[in-house]
mmCIF file of the N, C-alpha and C atoms, coordinates in Angstrom:
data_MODEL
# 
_entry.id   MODEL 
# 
loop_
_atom_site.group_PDB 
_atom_site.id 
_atom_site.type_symbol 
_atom_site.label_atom_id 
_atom_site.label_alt_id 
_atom_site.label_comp_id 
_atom_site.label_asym_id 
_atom_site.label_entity_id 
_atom_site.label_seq_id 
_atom_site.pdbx_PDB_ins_code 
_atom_site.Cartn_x 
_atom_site.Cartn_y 
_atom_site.Cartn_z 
_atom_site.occupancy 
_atom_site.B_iso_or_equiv 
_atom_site.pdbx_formal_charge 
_atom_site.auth_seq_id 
_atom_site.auth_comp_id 
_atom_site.auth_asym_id 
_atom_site.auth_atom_id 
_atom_site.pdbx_PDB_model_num 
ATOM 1   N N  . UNK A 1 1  ? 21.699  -166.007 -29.294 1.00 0.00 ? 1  UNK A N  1 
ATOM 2   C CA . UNK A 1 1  ? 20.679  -166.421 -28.313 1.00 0.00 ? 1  UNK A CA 1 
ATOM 3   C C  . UNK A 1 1  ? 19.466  -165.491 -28.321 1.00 0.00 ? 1  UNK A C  1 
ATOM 4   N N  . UNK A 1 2  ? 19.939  -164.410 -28.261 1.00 0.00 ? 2  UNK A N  1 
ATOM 5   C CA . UNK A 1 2  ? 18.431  -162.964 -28.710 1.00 0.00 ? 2  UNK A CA 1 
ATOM 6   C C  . UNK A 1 2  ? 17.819  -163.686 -29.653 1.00 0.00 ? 2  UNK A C  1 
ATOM 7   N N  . UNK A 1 3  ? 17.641  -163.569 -31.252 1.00 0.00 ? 3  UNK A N  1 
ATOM 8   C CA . UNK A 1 3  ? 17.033  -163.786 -32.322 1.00 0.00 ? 3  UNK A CA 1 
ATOM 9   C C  . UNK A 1 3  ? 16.074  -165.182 -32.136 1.00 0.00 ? 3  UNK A C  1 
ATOM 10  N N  . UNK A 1 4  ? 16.608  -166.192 -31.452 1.00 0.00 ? 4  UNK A N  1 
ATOM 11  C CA . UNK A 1 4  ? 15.843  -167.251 -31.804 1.00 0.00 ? 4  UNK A CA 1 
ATOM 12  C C  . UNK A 1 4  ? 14.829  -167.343 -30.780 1.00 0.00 ? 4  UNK A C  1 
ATOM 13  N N  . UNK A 1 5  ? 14.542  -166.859 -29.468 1.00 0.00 ? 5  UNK A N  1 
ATOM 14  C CA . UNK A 1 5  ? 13.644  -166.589 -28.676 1.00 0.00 ? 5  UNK A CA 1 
ATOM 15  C C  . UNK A 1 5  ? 12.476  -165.636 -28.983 1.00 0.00 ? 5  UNK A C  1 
ATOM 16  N N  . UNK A 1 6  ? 12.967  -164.850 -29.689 1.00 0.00 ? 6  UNK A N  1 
ATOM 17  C CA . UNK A 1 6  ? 12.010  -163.669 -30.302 1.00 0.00 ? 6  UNK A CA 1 
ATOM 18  C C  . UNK A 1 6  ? 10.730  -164.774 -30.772 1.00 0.00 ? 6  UNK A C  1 
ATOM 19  N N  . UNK A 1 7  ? 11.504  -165.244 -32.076 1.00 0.00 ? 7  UNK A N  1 
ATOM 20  C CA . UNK A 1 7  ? 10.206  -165.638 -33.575 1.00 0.00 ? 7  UNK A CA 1 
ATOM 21  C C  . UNK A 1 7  ? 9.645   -166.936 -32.953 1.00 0.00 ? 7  UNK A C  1 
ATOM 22  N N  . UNK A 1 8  ? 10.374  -167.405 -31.487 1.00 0.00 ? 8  UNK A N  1 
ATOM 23  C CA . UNK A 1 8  ? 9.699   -168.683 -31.224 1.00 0.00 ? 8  UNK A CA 1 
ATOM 24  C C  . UNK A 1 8  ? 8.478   -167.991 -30.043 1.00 0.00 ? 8  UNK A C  1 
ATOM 25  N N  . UNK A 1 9  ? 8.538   -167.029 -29.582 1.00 0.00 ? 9  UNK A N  1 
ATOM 26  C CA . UNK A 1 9  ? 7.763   -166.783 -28.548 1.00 0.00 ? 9  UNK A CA 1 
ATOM 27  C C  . UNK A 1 9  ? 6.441   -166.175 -29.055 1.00 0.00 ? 9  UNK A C  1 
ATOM 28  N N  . UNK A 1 10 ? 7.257   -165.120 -30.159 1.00 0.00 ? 10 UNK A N  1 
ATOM 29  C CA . UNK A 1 10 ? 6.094   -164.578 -30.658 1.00 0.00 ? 10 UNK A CA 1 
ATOM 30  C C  . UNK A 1 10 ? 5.041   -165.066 -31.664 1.00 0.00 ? 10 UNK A C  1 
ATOM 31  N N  . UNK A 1 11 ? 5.649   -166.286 -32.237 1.00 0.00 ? 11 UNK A N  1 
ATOM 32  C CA . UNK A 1 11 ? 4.691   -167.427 -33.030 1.00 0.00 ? 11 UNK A CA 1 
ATOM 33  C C  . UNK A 1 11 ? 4.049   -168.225 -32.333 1.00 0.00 ? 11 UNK A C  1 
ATOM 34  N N  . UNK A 1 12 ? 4.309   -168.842 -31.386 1.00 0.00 ? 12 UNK A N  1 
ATOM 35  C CA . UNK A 1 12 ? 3.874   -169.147 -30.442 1.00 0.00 ? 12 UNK A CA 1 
ATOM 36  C C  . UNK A 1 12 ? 2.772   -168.726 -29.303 1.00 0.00 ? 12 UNK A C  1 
ATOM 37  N N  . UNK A 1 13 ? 3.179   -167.184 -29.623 1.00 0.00 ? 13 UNK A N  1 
ATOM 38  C CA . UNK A 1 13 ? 2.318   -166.573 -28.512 1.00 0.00 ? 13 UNK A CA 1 
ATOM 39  C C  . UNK A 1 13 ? 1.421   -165.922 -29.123 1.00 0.00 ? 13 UNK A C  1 
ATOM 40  N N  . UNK A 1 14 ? 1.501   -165.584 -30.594 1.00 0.00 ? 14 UNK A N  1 
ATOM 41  C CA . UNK A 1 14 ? 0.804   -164.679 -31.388 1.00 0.00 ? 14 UNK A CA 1 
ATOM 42  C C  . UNK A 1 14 ? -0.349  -165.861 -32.235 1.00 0.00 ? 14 UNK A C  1 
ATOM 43  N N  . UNK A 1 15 ? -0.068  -166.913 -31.957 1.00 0.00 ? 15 UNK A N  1 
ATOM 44  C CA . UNK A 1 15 ? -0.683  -167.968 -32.764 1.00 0.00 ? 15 UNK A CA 1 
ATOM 45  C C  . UNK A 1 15 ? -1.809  -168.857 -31.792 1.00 0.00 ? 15 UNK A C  1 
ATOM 46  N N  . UNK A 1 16 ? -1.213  -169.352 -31.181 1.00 0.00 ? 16 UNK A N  1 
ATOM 47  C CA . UNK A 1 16 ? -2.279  -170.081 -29.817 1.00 0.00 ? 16 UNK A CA 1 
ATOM 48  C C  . UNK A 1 16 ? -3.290  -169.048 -29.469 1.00 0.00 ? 16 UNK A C  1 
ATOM 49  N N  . UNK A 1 17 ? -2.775  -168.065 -28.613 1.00 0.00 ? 17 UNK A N  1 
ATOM 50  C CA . UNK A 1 17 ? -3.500  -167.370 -28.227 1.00 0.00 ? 17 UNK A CA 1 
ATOM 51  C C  . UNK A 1 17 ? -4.742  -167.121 -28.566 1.00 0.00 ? 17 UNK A C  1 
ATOM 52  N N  . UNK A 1 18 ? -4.418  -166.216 -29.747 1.00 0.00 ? 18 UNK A N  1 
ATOM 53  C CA . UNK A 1 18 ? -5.766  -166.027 -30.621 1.00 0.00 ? 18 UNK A CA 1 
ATOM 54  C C  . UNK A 1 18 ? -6.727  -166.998 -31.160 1.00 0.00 ? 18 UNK A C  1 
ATOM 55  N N  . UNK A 1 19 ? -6.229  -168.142 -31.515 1.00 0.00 ? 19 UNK A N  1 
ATOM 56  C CA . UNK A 1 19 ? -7.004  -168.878 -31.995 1.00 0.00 ? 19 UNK A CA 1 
ATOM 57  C C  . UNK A 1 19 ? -7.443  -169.917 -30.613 1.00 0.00 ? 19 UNK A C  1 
ATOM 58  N N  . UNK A 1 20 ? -6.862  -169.918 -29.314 1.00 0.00 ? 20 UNK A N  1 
ATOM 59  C CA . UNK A 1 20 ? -7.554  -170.995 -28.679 1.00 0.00 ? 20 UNK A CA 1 
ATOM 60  C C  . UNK A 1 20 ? -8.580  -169.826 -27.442 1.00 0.00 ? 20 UNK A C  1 
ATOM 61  N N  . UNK A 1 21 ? -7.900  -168.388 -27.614 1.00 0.00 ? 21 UNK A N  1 
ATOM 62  C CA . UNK A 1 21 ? -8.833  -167.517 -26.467 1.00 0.00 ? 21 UNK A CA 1 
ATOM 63  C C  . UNK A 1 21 ? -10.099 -167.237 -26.988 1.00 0.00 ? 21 UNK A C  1 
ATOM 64  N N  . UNK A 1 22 ? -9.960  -166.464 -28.682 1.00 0.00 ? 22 UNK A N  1 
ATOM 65  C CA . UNK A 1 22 ? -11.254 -166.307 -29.324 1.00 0.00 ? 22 UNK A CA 1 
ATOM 66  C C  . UNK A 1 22 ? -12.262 -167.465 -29.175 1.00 0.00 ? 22 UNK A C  1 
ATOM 67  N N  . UNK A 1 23 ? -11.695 -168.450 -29.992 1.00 0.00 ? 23 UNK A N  1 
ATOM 68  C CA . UNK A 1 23 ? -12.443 -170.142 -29.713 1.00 0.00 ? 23 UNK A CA 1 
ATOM 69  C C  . UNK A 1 23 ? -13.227 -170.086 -28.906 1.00 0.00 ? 23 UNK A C  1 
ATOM 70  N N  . UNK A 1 24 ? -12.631 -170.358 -27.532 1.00 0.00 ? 24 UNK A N  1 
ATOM 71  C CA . UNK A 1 24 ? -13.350 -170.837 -26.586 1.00 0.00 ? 24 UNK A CA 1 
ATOM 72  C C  . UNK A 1 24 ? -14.857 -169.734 -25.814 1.00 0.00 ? 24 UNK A C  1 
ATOM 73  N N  . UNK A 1 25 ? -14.505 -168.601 -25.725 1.00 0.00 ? 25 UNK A N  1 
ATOM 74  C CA . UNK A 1 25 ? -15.341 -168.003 -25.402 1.00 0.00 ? 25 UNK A CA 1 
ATOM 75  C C  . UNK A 1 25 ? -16.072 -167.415 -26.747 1.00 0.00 ? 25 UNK A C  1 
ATOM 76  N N  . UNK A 1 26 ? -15.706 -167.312 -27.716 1.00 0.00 ? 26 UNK A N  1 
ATOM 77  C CA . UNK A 1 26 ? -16.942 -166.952 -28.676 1.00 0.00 ? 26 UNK A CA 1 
ATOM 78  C C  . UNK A 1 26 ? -18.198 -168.302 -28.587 1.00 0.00 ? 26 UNK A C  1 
ATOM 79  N N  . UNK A 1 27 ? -17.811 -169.176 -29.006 1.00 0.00 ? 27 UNK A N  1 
ATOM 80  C CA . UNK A 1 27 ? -18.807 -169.933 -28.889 1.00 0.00 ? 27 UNK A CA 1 
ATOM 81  C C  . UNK A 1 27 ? -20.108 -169.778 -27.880 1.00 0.00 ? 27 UNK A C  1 
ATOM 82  N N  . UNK A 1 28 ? -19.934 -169.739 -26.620 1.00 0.00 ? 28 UNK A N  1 
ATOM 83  C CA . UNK A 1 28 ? -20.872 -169.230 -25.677 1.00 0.00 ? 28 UNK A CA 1 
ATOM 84  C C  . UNK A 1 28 ? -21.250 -168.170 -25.736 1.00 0.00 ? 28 UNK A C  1 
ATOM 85  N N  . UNK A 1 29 ? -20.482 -167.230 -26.024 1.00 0.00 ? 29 UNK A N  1 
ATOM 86  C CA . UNK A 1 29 ? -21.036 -165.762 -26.180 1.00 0.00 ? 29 UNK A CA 1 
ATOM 87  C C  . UNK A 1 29 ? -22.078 -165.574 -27.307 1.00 0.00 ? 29 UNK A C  1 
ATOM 88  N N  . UNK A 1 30 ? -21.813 -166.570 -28.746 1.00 0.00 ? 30 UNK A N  1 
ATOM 89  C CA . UNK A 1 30 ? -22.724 -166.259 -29.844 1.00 0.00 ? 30 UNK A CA 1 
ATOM 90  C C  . UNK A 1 30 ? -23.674 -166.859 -29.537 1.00 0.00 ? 30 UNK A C  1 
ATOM 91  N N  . UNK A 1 31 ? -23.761 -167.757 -28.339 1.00 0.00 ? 31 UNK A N  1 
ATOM 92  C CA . UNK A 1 31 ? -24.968 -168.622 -28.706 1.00 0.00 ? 31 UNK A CA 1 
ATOM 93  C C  . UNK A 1 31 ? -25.835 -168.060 -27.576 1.00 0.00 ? 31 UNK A C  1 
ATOM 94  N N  . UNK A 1 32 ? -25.275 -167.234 -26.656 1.00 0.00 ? 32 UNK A N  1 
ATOM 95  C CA . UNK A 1 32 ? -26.201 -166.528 -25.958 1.00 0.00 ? 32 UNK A CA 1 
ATOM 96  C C  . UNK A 1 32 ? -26.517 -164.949 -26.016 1.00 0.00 ? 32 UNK A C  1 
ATOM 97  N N  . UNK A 1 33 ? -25.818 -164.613 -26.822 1.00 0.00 ? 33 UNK A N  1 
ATOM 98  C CA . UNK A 1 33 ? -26.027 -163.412 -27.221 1.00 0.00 ? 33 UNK A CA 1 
ATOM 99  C C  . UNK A 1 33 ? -26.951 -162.933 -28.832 1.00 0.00 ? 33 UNK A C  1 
ATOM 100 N N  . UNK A 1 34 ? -26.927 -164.075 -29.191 1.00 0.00 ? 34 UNK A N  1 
ATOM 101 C CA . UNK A 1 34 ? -27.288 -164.449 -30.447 1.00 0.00 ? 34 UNK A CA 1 
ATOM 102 C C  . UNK A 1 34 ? -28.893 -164.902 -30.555 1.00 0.00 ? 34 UNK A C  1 
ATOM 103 N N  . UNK A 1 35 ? -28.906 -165.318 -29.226 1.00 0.00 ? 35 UNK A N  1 
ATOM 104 C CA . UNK A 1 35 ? -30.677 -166.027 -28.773 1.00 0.00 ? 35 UNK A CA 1 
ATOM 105 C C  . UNK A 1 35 ? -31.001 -165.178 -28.098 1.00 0.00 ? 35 UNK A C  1 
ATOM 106 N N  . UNK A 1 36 ? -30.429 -163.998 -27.281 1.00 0.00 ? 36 UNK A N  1 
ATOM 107 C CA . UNK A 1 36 ? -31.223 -162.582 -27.030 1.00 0.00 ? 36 UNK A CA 1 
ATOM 108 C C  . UNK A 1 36 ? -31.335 -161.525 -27.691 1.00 0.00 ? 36 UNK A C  1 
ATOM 109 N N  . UNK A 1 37 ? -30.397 -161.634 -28.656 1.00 0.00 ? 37 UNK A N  1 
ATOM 110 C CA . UNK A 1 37 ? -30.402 -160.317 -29.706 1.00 0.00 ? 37 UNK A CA 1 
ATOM 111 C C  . UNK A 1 37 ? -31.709 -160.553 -30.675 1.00 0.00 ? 37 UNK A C  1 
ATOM 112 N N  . UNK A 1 38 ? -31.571 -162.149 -31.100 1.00 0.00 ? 38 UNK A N  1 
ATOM 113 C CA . UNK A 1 38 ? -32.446 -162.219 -31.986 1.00 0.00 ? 38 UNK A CA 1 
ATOM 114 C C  . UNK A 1 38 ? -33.946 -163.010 -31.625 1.00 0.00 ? 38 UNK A C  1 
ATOM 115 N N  . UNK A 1 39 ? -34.109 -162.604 -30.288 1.00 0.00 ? 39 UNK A N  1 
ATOM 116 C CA . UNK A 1 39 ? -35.408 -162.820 -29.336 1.00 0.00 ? 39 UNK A CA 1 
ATOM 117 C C  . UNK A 1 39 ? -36.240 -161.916 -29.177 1.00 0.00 ? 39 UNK A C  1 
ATOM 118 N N  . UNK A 1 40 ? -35.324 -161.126 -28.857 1.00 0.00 ? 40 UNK A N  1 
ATOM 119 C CA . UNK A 1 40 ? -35.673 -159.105 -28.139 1.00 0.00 ? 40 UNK A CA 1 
ATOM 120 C C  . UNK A 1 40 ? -35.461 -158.529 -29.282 1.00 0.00 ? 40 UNK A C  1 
ATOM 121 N N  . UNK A 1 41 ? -35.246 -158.411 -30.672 1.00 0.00 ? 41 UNK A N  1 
ATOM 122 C CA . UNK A 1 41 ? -34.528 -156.994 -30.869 1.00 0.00 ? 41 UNK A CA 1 
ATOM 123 C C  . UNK A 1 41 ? -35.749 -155.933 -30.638 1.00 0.00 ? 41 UNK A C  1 
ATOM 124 N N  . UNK A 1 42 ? -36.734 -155.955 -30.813 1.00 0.00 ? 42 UNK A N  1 
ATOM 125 C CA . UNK A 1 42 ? -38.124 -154.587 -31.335 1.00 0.00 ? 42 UNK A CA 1 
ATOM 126 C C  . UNK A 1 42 ? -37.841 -154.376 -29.723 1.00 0.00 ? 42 UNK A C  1 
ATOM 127 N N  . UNK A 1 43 ? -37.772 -155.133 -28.596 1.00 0.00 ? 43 UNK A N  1 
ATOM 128 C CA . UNK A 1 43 ? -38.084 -155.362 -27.255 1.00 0.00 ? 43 UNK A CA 1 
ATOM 129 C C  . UNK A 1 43 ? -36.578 -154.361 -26.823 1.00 0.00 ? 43 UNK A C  1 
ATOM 130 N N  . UNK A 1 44 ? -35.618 -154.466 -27.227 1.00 0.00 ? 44 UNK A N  1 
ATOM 131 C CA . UNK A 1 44 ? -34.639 -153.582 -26.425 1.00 0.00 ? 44 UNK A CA 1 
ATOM 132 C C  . UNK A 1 44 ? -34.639 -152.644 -27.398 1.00 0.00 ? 44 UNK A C  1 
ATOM 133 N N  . UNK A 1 45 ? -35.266 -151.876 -28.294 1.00 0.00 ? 45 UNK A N  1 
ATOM 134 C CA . UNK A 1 45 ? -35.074 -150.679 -28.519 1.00 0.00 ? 45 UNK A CA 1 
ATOM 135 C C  . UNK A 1 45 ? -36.116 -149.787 -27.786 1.00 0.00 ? 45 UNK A C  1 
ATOM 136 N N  . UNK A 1 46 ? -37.273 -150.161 -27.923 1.00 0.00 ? 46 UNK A N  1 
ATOM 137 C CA . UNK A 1 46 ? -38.108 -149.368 -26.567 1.00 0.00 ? 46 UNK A CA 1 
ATOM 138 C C  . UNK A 1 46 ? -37.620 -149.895 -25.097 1.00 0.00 ? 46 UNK A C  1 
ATOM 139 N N  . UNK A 1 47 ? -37.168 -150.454 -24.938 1.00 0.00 ? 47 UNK A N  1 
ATOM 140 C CA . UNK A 1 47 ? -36.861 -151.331 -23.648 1.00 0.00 ? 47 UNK A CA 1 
ATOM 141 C C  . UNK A 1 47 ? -35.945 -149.732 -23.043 1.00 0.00 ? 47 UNK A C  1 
ATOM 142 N N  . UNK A 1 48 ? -35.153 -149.948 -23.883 1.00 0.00 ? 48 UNK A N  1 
ATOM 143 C CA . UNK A 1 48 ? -33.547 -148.278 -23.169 1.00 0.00 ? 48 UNK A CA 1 
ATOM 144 C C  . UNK A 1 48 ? -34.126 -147.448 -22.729 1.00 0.00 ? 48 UNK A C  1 
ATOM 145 N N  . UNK A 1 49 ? -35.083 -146.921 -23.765 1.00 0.00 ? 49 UNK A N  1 
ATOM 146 C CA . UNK A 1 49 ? -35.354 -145.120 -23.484 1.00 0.00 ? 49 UNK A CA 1 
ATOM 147 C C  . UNK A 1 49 ? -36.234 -145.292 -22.018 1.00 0.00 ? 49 UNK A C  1 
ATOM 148 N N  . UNK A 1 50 ? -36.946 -146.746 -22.065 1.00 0.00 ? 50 UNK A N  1 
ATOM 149 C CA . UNK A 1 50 ? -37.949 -146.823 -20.544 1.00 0.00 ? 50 UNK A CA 1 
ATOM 150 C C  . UNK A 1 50 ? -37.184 -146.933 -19.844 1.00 0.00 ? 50 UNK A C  1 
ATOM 151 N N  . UNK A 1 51 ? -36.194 -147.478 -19.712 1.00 0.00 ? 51 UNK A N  1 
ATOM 152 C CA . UNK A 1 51 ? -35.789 -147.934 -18.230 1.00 0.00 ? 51 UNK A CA 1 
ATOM 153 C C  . UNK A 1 51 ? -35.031 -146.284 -18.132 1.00 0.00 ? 51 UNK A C  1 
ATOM 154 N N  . UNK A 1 52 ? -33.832 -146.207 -19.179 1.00 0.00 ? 52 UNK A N  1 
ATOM 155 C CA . UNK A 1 52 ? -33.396 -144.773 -18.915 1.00 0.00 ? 52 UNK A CA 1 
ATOM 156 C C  . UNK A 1 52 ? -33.885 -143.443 -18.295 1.00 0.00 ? 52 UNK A C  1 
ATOM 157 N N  . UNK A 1 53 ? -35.132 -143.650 -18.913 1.00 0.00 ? 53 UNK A N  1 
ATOM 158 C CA . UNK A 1 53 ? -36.390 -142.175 -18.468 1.00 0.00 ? 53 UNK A CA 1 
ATOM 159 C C  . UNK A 1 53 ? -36.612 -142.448 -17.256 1.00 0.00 ? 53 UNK A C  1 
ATOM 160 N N  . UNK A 1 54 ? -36.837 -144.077 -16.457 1.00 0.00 ? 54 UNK A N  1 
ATOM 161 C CA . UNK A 1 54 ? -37.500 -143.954 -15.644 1.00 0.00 ? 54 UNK A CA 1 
ATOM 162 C C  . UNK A 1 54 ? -36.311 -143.834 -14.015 1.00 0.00 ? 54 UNK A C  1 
ATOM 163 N N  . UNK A 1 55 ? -35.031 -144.231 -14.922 1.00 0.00 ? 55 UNK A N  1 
ATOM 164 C CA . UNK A 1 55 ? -33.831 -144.564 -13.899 1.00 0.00 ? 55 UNK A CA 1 
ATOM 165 C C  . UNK A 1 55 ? -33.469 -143.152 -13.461 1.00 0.00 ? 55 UNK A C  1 
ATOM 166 N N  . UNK A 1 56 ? -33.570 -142.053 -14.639 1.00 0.00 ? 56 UNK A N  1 
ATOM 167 C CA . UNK A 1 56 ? -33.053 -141.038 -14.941 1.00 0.00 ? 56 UNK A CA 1 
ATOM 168 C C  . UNK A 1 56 ? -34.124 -139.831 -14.049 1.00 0.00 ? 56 UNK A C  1 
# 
């Protein structure tokens, strides 16, 4: 009864997971992180040191 719960849980759990958690939230994340990275980039490298200097 041990052995066969193991390779079913952990295929199961090692398999879905990853492929339906990554999935779902990468998609939104690349497509909005992806349209500010590559909107701003020249814009958030002076952007840090200002706000930093001025927070700081």
């Amino acid at each position: 009864p041990p052995p066969p719960p193991p390779p079913i849980a952990r295929n199961a759990a090692a398999n879905p997971p990853p492929l339906a958690i990554p999935k779902i939230p990468r998609p939104p994340v690349r497509q909005g992180s992806a349209r500010e990275h590559s909107l701003p980039p020249p814009k958030n490298l002076p952007r840090p040191p200002a706000r930093a200097s001025s927070v700081g």
